[in-house]
C-alpha positions in Angstrom: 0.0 0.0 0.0 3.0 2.5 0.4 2.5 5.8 2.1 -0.4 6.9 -0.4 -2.7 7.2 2.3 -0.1 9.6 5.0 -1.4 12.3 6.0 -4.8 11.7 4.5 -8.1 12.2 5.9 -11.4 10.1 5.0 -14.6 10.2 6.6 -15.9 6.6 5.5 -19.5 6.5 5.1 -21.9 4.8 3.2 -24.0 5.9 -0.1 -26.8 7.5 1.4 -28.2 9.9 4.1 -29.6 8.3 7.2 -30.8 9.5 10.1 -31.4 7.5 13.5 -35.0 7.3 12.4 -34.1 6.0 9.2 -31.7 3.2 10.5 -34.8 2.1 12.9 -36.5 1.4 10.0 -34.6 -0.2 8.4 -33.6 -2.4 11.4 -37.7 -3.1 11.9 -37.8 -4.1 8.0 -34.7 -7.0 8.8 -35.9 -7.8 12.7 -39.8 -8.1 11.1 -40.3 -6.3 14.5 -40.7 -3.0 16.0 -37.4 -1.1 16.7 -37.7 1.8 19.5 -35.2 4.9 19.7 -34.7 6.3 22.6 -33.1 9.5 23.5 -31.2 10.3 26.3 -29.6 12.9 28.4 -27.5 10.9 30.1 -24.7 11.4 27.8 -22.5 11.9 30.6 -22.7 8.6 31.9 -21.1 6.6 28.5 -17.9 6.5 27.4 -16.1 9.7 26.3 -16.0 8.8 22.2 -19.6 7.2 22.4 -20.9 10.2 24.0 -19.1 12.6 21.9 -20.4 10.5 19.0 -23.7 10.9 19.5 -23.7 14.3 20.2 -22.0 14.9 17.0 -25.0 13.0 14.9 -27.8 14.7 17.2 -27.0 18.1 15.9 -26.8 16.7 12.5 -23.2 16.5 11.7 -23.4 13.7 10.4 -25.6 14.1 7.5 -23.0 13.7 4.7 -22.0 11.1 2.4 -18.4 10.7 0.8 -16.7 8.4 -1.8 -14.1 7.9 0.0 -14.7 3.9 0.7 -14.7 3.6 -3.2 -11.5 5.6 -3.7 -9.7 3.9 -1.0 -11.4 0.3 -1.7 -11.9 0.6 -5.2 -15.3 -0.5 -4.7 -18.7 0.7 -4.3 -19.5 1.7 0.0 -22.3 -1.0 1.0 -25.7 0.1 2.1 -26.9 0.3 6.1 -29.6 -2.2 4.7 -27.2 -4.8 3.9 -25.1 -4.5 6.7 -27.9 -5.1 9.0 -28.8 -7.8 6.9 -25.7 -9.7 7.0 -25.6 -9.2 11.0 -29.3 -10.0 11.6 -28.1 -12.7 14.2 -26.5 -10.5 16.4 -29.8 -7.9 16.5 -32.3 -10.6 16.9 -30.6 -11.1 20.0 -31.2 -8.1 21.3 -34.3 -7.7 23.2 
């Protein structure tokens, strides 16, 4: 791979906008169940990347998609739908 890549920056996304919502609903379409969001201001009380995280897509900063993932795989960035496809296992277990 070389040093191509130093000093880069890529924000990896996939191909489309989602928004919590949005990935519920999707989630609900691959469980076959209802998924609930629910919000919370106990930020404070999660870890210091998770809560910074989730601050950053609550005011909407994360509403952007890149090609990075195709320039740096050379392929196309999969969907949200298919990920939680191919990892329906692991959500079904969640209550």
């Amino acid at each position: 791979m070389g040093d191509a890549h130093d000093g880069q920056r890529y924000d990896l996304t996939g191909p489309e906008l989602l928004t919590f919502a949005g990935q519920a609903a999707i989630l609900e379409g691959v469980l076959e169940r209802q998924v609930e969001i629910t919000d919370t201001n106990e930020l404070d009380q999660l870890p210091a990347g998770m809560s910074t995280g989730i601050g950053w897509a609550r005011a909407g900063d994360t509403a952007y998609v890149t090609d990075h993932v195709p320039q740096v795989l050379g392929r196309p960035a999969g969907t949200f739908g298919r990920w939680a496809r191919d990892h329906r296992e692991a959500f079904a277990a969640m209550p």
